[in-house]
N, C-alpha and C positions, 0 to 999 in steps of 0.2 A: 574446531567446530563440532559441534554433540547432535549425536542421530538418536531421534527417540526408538527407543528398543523396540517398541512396540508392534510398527506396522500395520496396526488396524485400531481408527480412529476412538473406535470405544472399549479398546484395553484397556480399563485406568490400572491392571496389574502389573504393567512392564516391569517396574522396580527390583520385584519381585521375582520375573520370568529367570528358567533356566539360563546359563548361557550358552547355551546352543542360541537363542534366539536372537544374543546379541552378536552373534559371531553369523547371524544369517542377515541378520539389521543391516550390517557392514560390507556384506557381500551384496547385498539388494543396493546399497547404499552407492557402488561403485559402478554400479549398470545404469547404461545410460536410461532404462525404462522404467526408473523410479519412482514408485508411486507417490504423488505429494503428502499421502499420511507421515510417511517412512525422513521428512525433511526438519529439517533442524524447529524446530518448537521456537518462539518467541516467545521473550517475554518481558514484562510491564517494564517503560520507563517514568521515573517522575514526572520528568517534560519531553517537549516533543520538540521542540524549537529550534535548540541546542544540537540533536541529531541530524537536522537537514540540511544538503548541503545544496544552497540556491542560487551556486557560481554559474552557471549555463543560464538562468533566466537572470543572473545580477549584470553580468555582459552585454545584455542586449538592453535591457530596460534600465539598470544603474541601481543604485545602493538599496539596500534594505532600509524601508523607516520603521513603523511603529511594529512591532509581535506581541502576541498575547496566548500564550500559554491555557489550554481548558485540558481538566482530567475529572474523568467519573468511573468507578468502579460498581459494578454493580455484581453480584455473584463472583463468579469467578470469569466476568468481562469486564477488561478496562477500557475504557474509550479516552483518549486521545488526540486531542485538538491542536492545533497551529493556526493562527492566524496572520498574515504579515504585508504588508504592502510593501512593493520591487517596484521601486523608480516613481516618480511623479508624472501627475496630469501634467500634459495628456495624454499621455503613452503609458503610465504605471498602471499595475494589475494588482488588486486584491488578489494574495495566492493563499487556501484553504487546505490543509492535510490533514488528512483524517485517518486517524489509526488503529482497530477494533482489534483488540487482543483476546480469544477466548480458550477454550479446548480444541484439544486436540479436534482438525477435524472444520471447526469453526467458522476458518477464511470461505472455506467451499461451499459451504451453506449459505452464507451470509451473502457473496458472489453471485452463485447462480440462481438465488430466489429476488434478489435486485436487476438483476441484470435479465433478467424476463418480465419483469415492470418496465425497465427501461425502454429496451424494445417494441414497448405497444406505443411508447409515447414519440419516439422515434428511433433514425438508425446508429448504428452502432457498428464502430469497425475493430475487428481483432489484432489486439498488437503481440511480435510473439519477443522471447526473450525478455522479459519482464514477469518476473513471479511465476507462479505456475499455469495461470491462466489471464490478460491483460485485456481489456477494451478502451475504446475512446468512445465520447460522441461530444455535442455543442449543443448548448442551449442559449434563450434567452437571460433566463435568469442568472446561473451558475457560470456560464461561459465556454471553456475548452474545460473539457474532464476527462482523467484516467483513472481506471479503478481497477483494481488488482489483488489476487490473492494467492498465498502460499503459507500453506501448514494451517495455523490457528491465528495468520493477521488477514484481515480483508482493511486495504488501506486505497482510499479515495484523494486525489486531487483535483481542484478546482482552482482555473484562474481566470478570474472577469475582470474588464477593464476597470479602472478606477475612475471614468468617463462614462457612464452612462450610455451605450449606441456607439463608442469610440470601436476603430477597429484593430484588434490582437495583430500584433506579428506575424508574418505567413509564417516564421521558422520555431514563431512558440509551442504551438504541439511537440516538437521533437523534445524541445527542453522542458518543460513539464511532462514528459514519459524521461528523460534521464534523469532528474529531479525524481521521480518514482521508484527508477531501479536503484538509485544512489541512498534513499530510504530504505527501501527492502534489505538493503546489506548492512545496513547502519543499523537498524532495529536487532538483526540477528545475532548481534554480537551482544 
């Protein structure tokens, strides 16, 4: 696993830095008070589909049907889509991943300028072990959501019933934040 050298999100010099800095990178790197600049960097996959592992919601809901693949680059952000339906009406969910890959730096911005929107609309409970910073909340529209970030991903899940007003599994919030953390590490590689 590769620790960006840097340690501060707007170095675009690391490459270049002495290595004294990378030999402090690694020593930062092993303390557990690690700041999330200082964390492994992401980056771009063709698909997104292929990386997600949806065993903990394939379980409870049953097989995967249709997926559909969406990717957009724009600058040096790539955005990343999955779309996929777990199990059949009336119990199957439309489940949505979303995966925003940008600079260094990126996920945190992106995280906590959403995630104070979110908030005025409703509440939101912190999940911890999950990325560097994780929330949940419920809607009507989207359904159960986690949304999450570390380094340069801010990555989003959503899962609404495929039922219109149908009611989610009590134990599906836990599997869509493991489906989360189970992305997070998959992306990183």
């Amino acid at each position: 696993m590769g620790v960006a050298a840097s340690g501060c999100a707007d170095d675009t010099e690391a490459p270049n830095a002495p290595a004294a800095n990378s030999t402090a990178a690694s020593t930062a790197a092993s303390t557990p008070a690690t700041p999330a600049s200082t964390a492994t960097l992401y980056r771009r996959v063709d698909t997104l589909c292929p990386k997600l592992d949806l065993e903990a919601i394939i379980d409870v809901l049953g097989p995967v049907g249709n997926q559909q693949d969406h990717s957009r680059t724009t600058g040096n952000t790539a955005s990343l889509a999955c779309t996929a339906t777990v199990g059949r009406l009336p119990n199957g969910v439309v489940l949505t991943v979303r995966a925003d890959i940008g600079a260094p730096g990126s996920g945190k911005l992106m995280y906590e300028g959403l995630r104070q929107a979110q908030q005025t609309s409703g509440p939101v409970t912190d999940l911890t072990d999950v990325g560097s910073a994780a929330y949940t909340y419920t809607d009507e529209a989207t359904g159960f959501n986690v949304v999450a970030y570390e380094a340069n991903l801010y990555l989003t899940i959503a899962a609404a019933p495929l039922r219109p007003g149908a009611t989610l599994p009590g134990d599906l919030p836990a599997r869509v934040t493991a489906v989360a953390a189970s992305t997070l590490a998959a992306l990183r590689t």
